[in-house]
C-alpha positions as CSV (number, residue, x, y, z in Angstrom):
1,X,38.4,-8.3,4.9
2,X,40.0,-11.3,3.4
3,X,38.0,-14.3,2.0
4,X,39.0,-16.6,4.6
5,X,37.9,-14.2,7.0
6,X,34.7,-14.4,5.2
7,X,34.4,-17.7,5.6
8,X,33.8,-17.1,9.6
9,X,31.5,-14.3,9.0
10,X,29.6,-13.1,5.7
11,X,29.4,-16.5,4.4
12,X,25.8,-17.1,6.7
13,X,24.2,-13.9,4.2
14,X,25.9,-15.5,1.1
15,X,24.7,-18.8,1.9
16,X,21.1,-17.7,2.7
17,X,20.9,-15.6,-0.4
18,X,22.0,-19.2,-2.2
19,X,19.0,-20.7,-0.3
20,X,17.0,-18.6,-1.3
21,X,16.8,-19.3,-5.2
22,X,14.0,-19.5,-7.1
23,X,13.0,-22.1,-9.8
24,X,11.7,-20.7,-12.6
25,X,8.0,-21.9,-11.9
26,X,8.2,-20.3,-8.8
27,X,9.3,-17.0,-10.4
28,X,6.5,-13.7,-8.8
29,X,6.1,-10.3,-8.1
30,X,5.4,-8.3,-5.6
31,X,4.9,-4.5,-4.6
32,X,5.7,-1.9,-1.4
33,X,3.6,1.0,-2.0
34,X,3.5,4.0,0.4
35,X,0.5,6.2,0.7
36,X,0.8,9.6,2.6
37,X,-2.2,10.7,4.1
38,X,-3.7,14.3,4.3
39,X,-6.6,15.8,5.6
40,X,-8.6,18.3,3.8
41,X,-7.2,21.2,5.6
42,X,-4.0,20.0,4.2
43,X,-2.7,19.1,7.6
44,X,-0.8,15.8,7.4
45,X,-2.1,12.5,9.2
46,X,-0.2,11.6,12.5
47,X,-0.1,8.5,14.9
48,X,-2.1,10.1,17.5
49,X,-5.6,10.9,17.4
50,X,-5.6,14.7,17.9
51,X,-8.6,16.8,19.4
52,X,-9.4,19.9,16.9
53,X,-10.7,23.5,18.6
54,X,-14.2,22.6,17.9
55,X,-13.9,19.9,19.7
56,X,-14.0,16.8,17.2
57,X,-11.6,14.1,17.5
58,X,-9.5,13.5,14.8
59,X,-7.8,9.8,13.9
60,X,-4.5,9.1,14.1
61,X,-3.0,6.2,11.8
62,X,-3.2,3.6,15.5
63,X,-6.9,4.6,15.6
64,X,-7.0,3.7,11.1
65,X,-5.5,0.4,11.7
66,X,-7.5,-0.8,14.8
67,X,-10.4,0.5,13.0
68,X,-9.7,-1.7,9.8
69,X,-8.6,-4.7,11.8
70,X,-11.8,-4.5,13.4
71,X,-13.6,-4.0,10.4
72,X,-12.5,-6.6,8.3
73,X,-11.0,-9.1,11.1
74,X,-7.6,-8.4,10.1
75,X,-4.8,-9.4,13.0
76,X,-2.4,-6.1,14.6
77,X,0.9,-6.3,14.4
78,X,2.2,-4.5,17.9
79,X,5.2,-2.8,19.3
80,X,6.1,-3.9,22.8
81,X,4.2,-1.4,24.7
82,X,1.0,-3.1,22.8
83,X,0.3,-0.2,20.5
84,X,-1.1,-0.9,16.8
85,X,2.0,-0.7,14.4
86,X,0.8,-2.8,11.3
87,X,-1.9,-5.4,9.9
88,X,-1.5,-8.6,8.5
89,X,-4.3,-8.4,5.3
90,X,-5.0,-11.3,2.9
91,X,-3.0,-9.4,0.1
92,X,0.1,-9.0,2.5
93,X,1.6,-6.9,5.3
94,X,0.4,-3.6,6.7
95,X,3.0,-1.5,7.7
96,X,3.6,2.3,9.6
97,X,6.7,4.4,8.1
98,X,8.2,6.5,10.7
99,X,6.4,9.8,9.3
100,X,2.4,7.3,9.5
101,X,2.9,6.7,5.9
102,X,0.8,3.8,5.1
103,X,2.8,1.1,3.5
104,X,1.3,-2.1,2.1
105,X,4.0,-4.9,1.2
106,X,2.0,-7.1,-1.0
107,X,2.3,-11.0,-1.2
108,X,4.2,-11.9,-4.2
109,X,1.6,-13.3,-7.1
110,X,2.4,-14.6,-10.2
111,X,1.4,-11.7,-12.2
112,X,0.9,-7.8,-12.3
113,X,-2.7,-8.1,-13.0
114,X,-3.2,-10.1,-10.0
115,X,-1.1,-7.5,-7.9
116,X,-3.0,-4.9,-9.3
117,X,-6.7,-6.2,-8.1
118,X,-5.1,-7.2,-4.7
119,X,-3.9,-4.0,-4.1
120,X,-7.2,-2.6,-5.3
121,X,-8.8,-3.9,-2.7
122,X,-6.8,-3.3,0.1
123,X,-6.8,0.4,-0.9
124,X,-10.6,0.2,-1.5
125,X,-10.9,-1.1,1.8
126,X,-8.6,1.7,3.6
127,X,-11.1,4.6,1.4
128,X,-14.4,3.1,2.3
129,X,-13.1,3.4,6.4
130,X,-11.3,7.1,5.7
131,X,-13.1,9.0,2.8
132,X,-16.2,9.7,5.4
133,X,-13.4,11.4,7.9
134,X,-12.2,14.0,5.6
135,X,-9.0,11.7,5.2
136,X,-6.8,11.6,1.4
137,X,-4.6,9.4,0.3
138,X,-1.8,11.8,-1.8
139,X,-0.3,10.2,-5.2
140,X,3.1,12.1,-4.7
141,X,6.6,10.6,-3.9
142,X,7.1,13.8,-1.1
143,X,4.5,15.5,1.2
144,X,4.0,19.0,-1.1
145,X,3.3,21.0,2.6
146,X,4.0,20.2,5.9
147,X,7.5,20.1,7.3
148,X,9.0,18.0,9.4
149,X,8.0,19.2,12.6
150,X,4.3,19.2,11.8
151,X,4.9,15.5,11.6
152,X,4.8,13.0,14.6
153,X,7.1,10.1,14.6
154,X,5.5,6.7,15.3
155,X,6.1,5.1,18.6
156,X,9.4,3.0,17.4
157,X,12.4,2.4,19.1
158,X,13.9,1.8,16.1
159,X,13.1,4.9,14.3
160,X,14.1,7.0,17.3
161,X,17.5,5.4,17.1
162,X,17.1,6.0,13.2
163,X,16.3,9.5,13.7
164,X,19.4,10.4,16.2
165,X,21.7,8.5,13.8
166,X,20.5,10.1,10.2
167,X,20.7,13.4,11.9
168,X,24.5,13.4,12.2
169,X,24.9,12.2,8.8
170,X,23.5,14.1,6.3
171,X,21.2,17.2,6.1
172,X,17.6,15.2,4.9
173,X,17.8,12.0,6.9
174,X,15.0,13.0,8.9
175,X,12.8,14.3,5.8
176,X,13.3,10.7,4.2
177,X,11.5,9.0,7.1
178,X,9.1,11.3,7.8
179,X,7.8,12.6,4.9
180,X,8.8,10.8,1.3
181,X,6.3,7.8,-0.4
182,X,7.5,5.4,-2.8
183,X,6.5,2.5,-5.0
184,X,9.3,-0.3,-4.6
185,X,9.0,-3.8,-6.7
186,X,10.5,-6.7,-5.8
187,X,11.4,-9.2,-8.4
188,X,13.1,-13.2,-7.7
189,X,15.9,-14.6,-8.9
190,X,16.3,-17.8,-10.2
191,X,20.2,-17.9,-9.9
192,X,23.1,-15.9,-8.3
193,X,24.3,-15.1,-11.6
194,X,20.7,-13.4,-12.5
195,X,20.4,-12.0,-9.1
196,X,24.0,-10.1,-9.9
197,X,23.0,-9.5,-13.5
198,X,19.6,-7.9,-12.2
199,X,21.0,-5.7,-9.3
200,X,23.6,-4.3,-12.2
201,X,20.8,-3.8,-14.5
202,X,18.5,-1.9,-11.6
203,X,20.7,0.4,-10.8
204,X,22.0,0.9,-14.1
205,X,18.2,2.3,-15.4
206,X,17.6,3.9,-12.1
207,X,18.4,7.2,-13.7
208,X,15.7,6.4,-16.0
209,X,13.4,5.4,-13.9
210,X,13.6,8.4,-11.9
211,X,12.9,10.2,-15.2
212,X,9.9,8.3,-16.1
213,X,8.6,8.6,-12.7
214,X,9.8,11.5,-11.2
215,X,6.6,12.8,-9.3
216,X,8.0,15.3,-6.4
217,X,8.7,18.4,-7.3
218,X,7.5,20.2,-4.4
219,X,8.7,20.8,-0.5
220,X,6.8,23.0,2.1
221,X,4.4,24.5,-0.6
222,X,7.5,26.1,-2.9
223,X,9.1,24.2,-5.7
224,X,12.2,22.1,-5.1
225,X,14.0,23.0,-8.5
226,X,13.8,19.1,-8.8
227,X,11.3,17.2,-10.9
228,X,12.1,14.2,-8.2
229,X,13.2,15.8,-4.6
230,X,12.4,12.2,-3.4
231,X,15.7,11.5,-5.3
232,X,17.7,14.5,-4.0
233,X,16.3,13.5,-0.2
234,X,18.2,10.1,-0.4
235,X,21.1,11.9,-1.6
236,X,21.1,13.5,1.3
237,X,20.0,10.7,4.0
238,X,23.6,9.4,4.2
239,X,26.1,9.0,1.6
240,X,27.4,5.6,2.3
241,X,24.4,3.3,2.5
242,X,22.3,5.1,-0.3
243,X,23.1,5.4,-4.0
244,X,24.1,3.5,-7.0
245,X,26.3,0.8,-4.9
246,X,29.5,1.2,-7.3
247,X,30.8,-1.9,-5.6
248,X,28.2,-4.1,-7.8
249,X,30.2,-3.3,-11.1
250,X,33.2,-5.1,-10.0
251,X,34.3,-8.1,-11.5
252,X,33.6,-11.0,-10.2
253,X,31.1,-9.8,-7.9
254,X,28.7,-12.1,-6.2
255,X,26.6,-13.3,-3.4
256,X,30.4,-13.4,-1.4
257,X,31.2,-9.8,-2.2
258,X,27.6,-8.5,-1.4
259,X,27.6,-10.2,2.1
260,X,31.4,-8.6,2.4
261,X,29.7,-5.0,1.7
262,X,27.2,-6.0,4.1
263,X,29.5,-7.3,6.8
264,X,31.5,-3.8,6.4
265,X,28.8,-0.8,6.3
266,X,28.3,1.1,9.4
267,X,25.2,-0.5,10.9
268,X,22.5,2.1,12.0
269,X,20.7,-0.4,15.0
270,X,21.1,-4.0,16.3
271,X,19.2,-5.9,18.6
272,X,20.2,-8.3,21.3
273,X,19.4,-11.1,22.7
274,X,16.0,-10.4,23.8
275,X,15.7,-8.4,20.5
276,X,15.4,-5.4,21.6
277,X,16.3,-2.7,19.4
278,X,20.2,-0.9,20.8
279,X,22.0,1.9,18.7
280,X,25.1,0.2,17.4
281,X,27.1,3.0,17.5
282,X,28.3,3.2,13.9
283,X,29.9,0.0,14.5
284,X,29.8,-3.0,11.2
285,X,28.9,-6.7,11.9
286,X,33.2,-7.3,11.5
287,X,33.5,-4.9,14.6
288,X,30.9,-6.3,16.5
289,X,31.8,-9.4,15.9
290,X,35.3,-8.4,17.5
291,X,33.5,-7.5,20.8
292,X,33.9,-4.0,20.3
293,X,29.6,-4.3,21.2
294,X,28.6,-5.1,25.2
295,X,26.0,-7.5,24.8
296,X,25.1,-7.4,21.3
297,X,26.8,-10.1,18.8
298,X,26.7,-11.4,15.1
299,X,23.8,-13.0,15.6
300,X,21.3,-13.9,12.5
301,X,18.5,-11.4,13.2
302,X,21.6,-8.6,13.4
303,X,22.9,-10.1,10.2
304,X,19.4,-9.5,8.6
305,X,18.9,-6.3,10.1
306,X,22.2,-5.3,7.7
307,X,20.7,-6.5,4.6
308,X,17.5,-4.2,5.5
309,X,19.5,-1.2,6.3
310,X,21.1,-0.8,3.3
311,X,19.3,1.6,1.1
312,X,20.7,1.7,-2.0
313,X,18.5,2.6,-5.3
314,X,18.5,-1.3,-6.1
315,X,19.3,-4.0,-3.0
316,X,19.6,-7.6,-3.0
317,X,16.9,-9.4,-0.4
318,X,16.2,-13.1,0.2
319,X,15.1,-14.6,-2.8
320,X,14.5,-10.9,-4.7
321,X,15.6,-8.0,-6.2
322,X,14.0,-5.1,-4.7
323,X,13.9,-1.8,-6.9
324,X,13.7,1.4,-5.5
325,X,14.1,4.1,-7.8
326,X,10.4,5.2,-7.7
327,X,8.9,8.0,-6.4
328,X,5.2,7.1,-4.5
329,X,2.6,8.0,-7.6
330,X,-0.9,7.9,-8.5
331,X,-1.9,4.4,-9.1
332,X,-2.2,4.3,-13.2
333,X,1.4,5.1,-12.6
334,X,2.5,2.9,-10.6
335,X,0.6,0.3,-12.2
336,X,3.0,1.5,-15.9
337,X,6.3,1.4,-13.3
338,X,5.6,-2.1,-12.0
339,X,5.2,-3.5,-15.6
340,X,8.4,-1.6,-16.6
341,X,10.6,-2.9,-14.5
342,X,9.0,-6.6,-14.3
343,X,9.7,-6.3,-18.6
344,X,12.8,-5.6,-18.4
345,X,14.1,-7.6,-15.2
346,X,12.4,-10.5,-16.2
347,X,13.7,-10.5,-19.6
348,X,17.0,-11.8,-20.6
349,X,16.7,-9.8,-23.7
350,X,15.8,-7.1,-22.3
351,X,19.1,-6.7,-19.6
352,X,20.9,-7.4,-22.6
353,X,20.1,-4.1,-24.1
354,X,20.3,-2.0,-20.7
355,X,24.0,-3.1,-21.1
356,X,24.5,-2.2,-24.5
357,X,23.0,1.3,-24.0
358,X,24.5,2.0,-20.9
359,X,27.1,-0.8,-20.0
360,X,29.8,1.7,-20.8
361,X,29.3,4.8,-18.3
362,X,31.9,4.2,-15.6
363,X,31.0,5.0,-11.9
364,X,31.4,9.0,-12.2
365,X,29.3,9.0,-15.8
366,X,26.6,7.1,-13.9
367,X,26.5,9.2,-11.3
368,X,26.5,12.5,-13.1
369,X,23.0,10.7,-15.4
370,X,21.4,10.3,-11.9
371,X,22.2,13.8,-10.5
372,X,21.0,15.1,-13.6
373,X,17.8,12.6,-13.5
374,X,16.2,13.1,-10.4
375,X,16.8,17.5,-11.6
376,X,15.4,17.6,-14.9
377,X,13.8,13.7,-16.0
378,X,14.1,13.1,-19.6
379,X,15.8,16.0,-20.6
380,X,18.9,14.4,-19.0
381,X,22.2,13.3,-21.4
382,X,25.7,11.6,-20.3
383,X,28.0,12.6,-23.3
384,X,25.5,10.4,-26.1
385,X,23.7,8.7,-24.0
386,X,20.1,10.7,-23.7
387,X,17.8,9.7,-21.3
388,X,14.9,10.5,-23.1
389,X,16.0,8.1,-26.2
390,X,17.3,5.1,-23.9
391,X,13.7,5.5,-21.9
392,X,11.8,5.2,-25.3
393,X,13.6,2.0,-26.3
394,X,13.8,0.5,-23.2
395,X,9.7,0.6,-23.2
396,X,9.3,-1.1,-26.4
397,X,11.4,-3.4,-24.9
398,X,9.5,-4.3,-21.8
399,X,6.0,-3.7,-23.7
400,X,7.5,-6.8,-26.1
401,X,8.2,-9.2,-23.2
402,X,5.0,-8.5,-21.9
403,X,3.5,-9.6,-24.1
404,X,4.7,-12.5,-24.7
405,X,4.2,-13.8,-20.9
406,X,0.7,-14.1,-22.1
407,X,-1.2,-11.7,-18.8
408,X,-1.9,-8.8,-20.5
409,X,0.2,-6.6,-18.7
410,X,1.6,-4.8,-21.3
411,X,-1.6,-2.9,-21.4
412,X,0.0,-1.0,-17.7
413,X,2.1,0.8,-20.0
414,X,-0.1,3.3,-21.5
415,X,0.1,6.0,-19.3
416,X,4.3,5.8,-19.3
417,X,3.8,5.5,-23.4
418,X,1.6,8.4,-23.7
419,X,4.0,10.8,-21.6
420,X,6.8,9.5,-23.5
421,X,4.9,10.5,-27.2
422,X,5.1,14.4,-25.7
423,X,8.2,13.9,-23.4
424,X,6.9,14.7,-20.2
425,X,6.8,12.6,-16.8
426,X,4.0,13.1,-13.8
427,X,6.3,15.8,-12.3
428,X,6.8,17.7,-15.1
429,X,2.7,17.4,-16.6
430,X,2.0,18.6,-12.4
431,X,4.8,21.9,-12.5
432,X,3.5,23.0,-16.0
433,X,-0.3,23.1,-14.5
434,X,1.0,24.8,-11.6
435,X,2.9,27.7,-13.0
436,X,-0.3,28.4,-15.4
437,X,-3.8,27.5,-14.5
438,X,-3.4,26.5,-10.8
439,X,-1.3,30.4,-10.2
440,X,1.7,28.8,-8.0
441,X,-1.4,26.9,-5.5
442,X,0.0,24.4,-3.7
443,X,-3.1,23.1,-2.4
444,X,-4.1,22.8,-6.2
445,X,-1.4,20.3,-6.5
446,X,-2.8,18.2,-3.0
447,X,-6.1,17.9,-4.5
448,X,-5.2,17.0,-8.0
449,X,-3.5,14.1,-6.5
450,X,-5.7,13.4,-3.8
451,X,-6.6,9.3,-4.7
């Protein structure tokens, strides 16, 4: 597409992003954390309640969040056939993933303390309603048991049009939406040039990140031969709206070029004028907007809906950087990933060291680290560049510029420090007990992670 073509389409998704800004005083932080639930006969939690053979009824995730927005007078978020979907909760948005993951997006707040005692209550709330049921929350980034089939999709037109495309694409689509957790922090920018800088940066470490917090080694009670399968499931979700978004290491590239990308990529669903949710057929915004749609066009909420269904390891949103290269974890670690990545996003300093470590691996070098990442954490290498040495510096790094925003959120660190000092992430520590003291258990693995 050429840039005066541009003008008359992407231009609306570079101009909002420019909207969007932040001043520096306004600068937050916020979380998406995923939670999958399990029962304690290892079966996973579904939508519906279900009715056991002795007879007792057994909540489904509709019956959880009526029962918490009932509790604690929270509002329902519905889907149009009037069934419970999502809360809205004085820390942020409750949300359903396709597989009754339990997502909270938090409000953004000005620090990671803050996030941490908002999202401390929230959960507190959720384990005061579900702990007398029998009902775990499980600190892993992939359900360790159940397959796929054993899992109900939510009732969402969108994810059933998600489901039918993903399934032509690639071999896991279905295994991302139904069954992975992550951790995902969102971070503002304060100028296009930042925003750039700090999508570049995000996906640069993203290899390391997955090293540090590689935490799902395990797939239908067998290991995976991956310290992060999370990792290897996006691999395999579909190959040209997931990855490490080479297209960001171009020169020159900017809000303009990222709305082009946008305006391009095969879109997954669209929504029409009375927003409801249509397949699109594989069709971009530029072919829709060509007619080459009945009844759908370019409108805003479809230009959104493209910015939202791109799922690269790092993605530009309005107003933030959202990383994504986490795998869902047990809250001292996600608390050490959160400060991590606020240390060294927030930092000019620090972004200028990511570069100098790893600013020279071209798009094949960068690709190779991650492949080797998500397989073996720490113990990855590119040529000289180790993983294991680049995570270590990049820690003091963050744990410096911490501390010098004064909240006391370098202290979040200690747990990532403390594996680094022996080499080890919260995969590896979890396949070491599991080939010795727990005898190859799987359900050893669900309860030592059970929050």
């Amino acid at each position: 597409m050429t840039s005066q073509e541009l003008n008359f389409s992407g231009k609306w998704i570079a101009d909002l992003l420019r909207s969007q800004i932040r001043h520096p005083s306004e600068r937050r932080v916020g979380i998406e954390i995923e939670r999958i639930g399990m029962w304690s006969d290892f079966t996973p939690l579904q939508y519906s309640d279900t009715q056991l053979p002795s007879g007792e009824i057994r909540f489904g995730a509709m019956s959880l969040l009526s029962q918490l927005s009932k509790k604690y007078h929270w509002p329902t978020i519905n889907n149009p056939q009037g069934k419970t979907i999502g809360l809205t909760t004085p820390v942020g948005k409750v949300s359903l993933e396709p597989g009754s993951q339990v997502e909270l997006s938090s409000d953004p707040f000005s620090d990671l303390i803050t996030v941490k005692q908002k999202v401390s209550y929230f959960e507190t709330a959720v384990s005061e309603l579900t702990a007398n049921w029998g009902l775990s929350w499980i600190g892993l980034g992939v359900n360790p048991i159940n397959s796929i089939s054993e899992i109900e999709l939510i009732p969402s037109l969108r994810y059933e049009i998600m489901t039918d495309f993903l399934d032509k694409r690639a071999l896991l689509g279905t295994s991302m939406m139904k069954r992975t957790s992550s951790v995902q922090i969102n971070l503002d920018y304060t100028s296009e040039e930042e925003a750039i800088e700090m999508l570049r940066v995000s996906l640069l470490v993203a290899p390391i990140s997955y090293a540090l917090f590689a935490n799902s080694p395990f797939s239908e009670g067998v290991e995976t031969d991956y310290q992060s399968f999370r990792g290897k499931i996006w691999q395999e979700t579909d190959p040209s709206r997931t990855g490490l978004l080479p297209e960001a290491f171009q020169d020159n590239f900017g809000f303009d070029e990222y709305a082009n990308y946008l305006w391009q990529e095969p879109l997954m669903f669209v929504q029409n004028a009375k927003t409801k949710y249509l397949p699109s057929e594989g069709l971009s915004l530029y072919q829709i907007e060509q007619g080459k749609l009945i009844g759908v066009t370019c409108s805003e909420m479809n230009q959104l809906n493209s910015m939202r269904e791109l799922f690269c390891e790092a993605r530009i949103k309005l107003g933030y950087v959202e990383v994504r290269s986490i795998d869902g974890l047990l809250p001292e670690y996600r608390d050490a990933a959160s400060a991590f990545w606020l240390g060294i996003l927030y930092s000019p300093t620090a972004r200028k060291e990511v570069f100098n470590l790893l600013g020279q691996l071209n798009t094949q070098e960068r690709q190779e680290l991650f492949n080797s990442s998500i397989k073996i954490g720490l113990k990855a290498k590119q040529g000289t560049v180790s993983l294991s040495h680049v995570a270590r510096v990049l820690v003091e790094v963050a744990e410096s510029e911490l501390k010098a925003r004064g909240f006391g959120e370098e202290k979040l660190l200690e747990p990532l420090k403390r594996n680094l000092k022996i080499n080890e992430n919260p995969a590896s520590l979890i396949l070491k007990k599991f080939r010795t003291e727990w005898n190859s258990d799987i359900k050893k693995v669900v309860e030592y992670t059970r929050q």
